[in-house]
KETORVO-669963 format. One record per residue (C-alpha): residue number from 1; residue in one letter; x, y, z. Coordinates in steps of 0.2 Angstrom, whole numbers. Example, Ala and Ser with C-alpha at 12.3 -4.5 7.8 and 13.67 -1.06 7.14 Angstrom:
<recs>
num/residuo/c1/c2/c3
1/A/62/-22/39
2/S/68/-5/36
</recs>
This chain:
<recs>
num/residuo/c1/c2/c3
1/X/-28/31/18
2/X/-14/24/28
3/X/1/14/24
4/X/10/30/17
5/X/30/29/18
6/X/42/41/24
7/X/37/53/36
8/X/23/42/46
9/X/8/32/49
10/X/3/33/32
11/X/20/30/23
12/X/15/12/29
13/X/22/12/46
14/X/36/3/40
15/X/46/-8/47
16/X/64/-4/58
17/X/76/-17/57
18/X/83/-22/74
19/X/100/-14/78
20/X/110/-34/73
21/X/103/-32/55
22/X/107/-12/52
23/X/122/-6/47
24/X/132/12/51
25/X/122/22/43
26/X/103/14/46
27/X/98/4/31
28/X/97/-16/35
29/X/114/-27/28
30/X/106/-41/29
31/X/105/-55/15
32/X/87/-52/5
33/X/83/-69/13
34/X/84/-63/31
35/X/75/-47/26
36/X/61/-59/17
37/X/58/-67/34
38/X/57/-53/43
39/X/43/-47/32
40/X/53/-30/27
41/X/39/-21/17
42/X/34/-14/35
43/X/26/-10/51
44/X/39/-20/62
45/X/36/-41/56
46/X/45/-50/66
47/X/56/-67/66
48/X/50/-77/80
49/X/62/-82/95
50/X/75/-70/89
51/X/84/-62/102
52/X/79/-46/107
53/X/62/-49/94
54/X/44/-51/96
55/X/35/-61/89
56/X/22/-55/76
57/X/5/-52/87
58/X/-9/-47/71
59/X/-20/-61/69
60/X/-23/-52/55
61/X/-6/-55/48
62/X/-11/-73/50
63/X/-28/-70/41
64/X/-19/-63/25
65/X/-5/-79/26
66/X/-18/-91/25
67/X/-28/-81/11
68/X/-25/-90/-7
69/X/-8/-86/-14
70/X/-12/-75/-29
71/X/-22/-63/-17
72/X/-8/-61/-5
73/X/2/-46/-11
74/X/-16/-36/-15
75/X/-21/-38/4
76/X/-2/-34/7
77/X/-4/-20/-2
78/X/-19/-12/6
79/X/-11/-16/22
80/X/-26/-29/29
81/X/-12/-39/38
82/X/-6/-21/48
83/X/-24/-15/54
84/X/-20/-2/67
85/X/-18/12/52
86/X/-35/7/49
87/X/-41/11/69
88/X/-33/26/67
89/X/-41/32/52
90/X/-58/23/57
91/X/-59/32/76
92/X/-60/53/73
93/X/-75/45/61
94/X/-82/36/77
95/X/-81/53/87
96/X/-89/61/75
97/X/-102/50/74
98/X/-105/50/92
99/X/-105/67/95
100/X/-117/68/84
101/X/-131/56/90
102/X/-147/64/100
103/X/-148/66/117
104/X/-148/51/129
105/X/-148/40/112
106/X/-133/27/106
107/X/-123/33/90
108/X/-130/26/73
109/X/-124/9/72
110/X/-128/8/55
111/X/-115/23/50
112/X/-104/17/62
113/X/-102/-1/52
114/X/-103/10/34
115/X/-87/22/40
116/X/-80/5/45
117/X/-82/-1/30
118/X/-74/16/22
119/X/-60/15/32
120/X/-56/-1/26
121/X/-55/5/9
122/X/-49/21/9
123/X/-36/15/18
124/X/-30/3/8
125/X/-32/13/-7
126/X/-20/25/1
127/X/-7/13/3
128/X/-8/8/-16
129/X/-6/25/-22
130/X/9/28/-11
131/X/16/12/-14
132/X/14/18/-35
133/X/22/33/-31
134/X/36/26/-18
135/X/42/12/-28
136/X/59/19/-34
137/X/63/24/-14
138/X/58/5/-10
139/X/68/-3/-20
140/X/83/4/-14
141/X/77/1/4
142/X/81/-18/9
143/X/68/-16/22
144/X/54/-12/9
145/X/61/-19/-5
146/X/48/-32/-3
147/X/33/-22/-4
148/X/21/-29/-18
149/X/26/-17/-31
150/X/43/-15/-28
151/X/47/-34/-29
152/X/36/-35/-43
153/X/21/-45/-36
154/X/13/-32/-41
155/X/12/-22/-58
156/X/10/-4/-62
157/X/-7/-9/-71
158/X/-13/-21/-58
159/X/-10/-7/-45
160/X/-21/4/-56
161/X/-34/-6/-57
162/X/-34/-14/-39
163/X/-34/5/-34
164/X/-48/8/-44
165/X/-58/-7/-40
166/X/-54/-1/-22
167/X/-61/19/-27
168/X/-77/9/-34
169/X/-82/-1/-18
170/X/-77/16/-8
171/X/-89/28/-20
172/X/-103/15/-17
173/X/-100/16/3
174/X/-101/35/-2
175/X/-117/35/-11
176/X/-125/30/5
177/X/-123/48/14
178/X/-133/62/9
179/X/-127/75/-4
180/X/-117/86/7
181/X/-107/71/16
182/X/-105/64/-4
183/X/-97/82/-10
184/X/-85/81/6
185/X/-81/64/5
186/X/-74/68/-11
187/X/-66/83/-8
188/X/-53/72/3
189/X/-47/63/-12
190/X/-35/76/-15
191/X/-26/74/0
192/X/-24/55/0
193/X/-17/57/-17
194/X/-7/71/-12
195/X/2/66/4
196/X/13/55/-3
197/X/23/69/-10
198/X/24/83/7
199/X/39/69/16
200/X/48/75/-2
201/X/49/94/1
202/X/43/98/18
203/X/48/92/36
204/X/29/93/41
205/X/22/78/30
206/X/13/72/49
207/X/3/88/48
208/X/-3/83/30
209/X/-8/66/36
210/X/-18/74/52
211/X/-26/84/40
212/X/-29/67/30
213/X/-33/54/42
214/X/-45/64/53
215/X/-55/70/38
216/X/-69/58/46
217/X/-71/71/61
218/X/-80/80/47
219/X/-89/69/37
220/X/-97/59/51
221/X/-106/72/57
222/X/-113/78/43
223/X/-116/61/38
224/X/-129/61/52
225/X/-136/82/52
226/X/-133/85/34
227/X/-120/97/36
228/X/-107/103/48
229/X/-110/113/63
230/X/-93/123/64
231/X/-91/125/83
232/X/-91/108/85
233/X/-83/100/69
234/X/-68/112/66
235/X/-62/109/84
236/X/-62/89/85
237/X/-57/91/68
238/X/-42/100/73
239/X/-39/89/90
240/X/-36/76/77
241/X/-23/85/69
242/X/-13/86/84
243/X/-17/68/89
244/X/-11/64/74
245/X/6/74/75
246/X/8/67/93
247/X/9/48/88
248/X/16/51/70
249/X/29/61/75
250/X/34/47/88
251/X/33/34/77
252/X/44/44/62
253/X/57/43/78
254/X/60/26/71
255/X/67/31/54
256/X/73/46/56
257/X/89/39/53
258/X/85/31/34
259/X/75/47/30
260/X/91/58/33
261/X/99/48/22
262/X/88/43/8
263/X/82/62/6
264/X/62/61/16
265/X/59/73/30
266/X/48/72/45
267/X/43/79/61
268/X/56/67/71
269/X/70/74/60
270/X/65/95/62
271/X/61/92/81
272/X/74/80/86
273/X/79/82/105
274/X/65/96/108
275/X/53/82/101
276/X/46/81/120
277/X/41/99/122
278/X/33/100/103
279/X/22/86/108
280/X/17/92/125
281/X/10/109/116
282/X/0/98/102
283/X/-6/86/115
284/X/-11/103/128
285/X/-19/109/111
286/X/-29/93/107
287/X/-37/92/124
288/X/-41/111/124
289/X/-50/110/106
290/X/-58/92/115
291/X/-65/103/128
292/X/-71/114/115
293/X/-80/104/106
294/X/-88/95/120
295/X/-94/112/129
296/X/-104/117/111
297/X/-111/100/108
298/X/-117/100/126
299/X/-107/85/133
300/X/-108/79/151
301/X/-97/73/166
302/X/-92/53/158
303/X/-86/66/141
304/X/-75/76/152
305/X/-68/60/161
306/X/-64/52/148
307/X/-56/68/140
308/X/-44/70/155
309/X/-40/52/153
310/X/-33/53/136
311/X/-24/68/143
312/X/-15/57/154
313/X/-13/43/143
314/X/-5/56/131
315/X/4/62/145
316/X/11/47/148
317/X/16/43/133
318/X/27/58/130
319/X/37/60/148
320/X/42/41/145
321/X/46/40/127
322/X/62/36/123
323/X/63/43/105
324/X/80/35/104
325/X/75/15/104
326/X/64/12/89
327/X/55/-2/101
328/X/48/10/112
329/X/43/21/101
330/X/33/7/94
331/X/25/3/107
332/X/17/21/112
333/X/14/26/94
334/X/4/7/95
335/X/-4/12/110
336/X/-16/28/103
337/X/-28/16/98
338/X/-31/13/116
339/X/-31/35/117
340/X/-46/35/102
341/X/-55/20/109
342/X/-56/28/128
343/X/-62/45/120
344/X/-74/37/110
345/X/-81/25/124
346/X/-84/44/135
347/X/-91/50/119
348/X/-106/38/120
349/X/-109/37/141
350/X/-109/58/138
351/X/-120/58/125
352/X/-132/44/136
353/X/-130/55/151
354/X/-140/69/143
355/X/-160/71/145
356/X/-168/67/130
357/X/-177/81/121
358/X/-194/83/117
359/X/-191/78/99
360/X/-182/65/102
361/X/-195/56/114
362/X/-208/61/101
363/X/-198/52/87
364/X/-196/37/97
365/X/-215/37/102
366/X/-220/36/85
367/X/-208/23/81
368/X/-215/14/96
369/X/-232/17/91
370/X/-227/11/70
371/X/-219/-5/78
372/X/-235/-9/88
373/X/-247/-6/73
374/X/-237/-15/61
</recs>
């Protein structure tokens, strides 16, 4: 679901250009060689030795060079060369998971790897769509000018049927939950299709991708009970959201410039110097709803620890932010993989720290007992 222009994460975390190839007003000046070896379709490619430049770190990137030429721009296009969208998507999904696992037990590996897989998938069949519906703004961007569809690698019909070849292999991965999870799962089809458009008429298009991406804070739990148990899923679900607008928000700091001028809104545009204090109330508001969640699913001490770490991570993040250099903002918007992995990884020691209940140890005694016979 991500690689989605404009506003945020999901308008592809595009690429900035560094200051020596933008011009007055944002948008990069430089020759459409220059921009085809910075990699301009997005999410910050890199030239190498340049001054003041990184070079690019993905091994995936590298992955997706080496691939046969002819499948280039379709992995391009679903973003497998830019995997941290993909993190992002995948994590609320793992929480949910874990929260949901019994007592003293590990989370189920197998869903874990399945939602892994759906990540993967939906996220790239995000890009595609927004790609489809962006491709007039990316043209006239030099900087995603060479996204698949826009420099015509790609064709209108391919991108139809790429997307719903990627629809397909995502509905099998869906078939695999029970009914409830299936009904969900596609109930979240109308915000991936939808999102591309809110950067178009509102400045909140982060708060319709938190309500996109962490959709898995929902469906993993019911993928392992059969349903959703409100006191527990509504408030990760909405701790998400604000994750979301946290790191999003930072990360639309880096084009809010081209935004303003090219007509899209954002978050970073309607909070602009008071950015700091609007991220500090979502992040006070993830970690209460955190807590929340935590007290009604019975978490323990490890939960609570790793709770108050990502509080100080996110704090962090935010007193040091400087929302005016596009390389910093990276750099903590980059960073809140480490946030989702720490809250995961407390999720999983909490959920061991608890006793075991009865059912559990009789289930795992007849398992025991089955293994033996057999």
């Amino acid at each position: 679901m991500l690689g989605l222009r404009g506003g945020g994460v999901a308008r592809g975390l595009r690429a900035v250009a560094p200051a020596w190839l933008r011009g007055p007003r944002g948008l990069c000046l430089a020759p459409a060689s220059t921009a085809a070896v910075l990699g301009a379709r997005d999410w910050r490619e890199r030239v190498p030795g340049a001054p003041g430049v990184r070079a690019l770190r993905l091994s995936a990137a590298a992955v997706v060079n080496s691939a046969p030429r002819p499948l280039q721009p379709y992995l391009r296009l679903m973003r497998l060369d830019k995997p941290i969208g993909t993190w992002l998507l995948y994590l609320p999904c793992t929480w949910s998971i874990g929260l949901a696992a019994e007592p003293g037990c590990f989370p189920d590996w197998y869903m874990l790897s399945l939602f892994g897989t759906g990540a993967i998938l939906m996220r790239g069949a995000g890009c595609t769509i927004n790609d489809m519906w962006d491709r007039d703004f990316d043209k006239k961007v030099m900087r995603t000018a060479n996204r698949p569809i826009a420099a015509g690698d790609i064709s209108i019909f391919q991108s139809f049927v790429f997307l719903g070849g990627q629809l397909t292999l995502a509905l099998g991965v869906l078939l695999c939950l029970n009914y409830y999870s299936i009904a969900m799962g596609a109930a979240s089809l109308l915000l991936v299709t939808t999102y591309p458009l809110m950067k178009r008429v509102t400045f909140w298009p982060q708060l319709a991708l938190g309500l996109t991406f962490n959709w898995g804070a929902l469906l993993g739990w019911s993928a392992i009970k059969g349903s959703c148990d409100p006191a527990v899923c509504l408030p990760l679900y909405f701790s998400g959201v604000m994750w979301t607008l946290i790191y999003d928000t930072i990360y639309a700091h880096q084009d809010k410039k081209d935004d303003a001028l090219i007509g899209l809104r954002s978050t970073a545009l309607l909070f602009r110097e008071n950015t700091k204090k609007w991220l500090s109330g979502f992040g006070v508001a993830m970690l209460g709803a955190l807590s929340l969640a935590g007290a009604n699913s019975g978490q323990t001490l490890p939960y609570y620890a790793a709770v108050a770490a990502v509080g100080a991570h996110l704090a962090h993040q935010i007193y040091t932010v400087d929302i005016h250099r596009a390389e910093d903002c990276w750099d903590k918007f980059a960073s809140n993989r480490t946030t989702g992995i720490l809250l995961f990884i407390g999720i999983v020691f909490g959920n061991l720290w608890k006793e075991k209940t009865e059912e559990t140890k009789k289930r795992e005694d007849g398992r025991v007992e089955n293994e033996q016979i057999s």
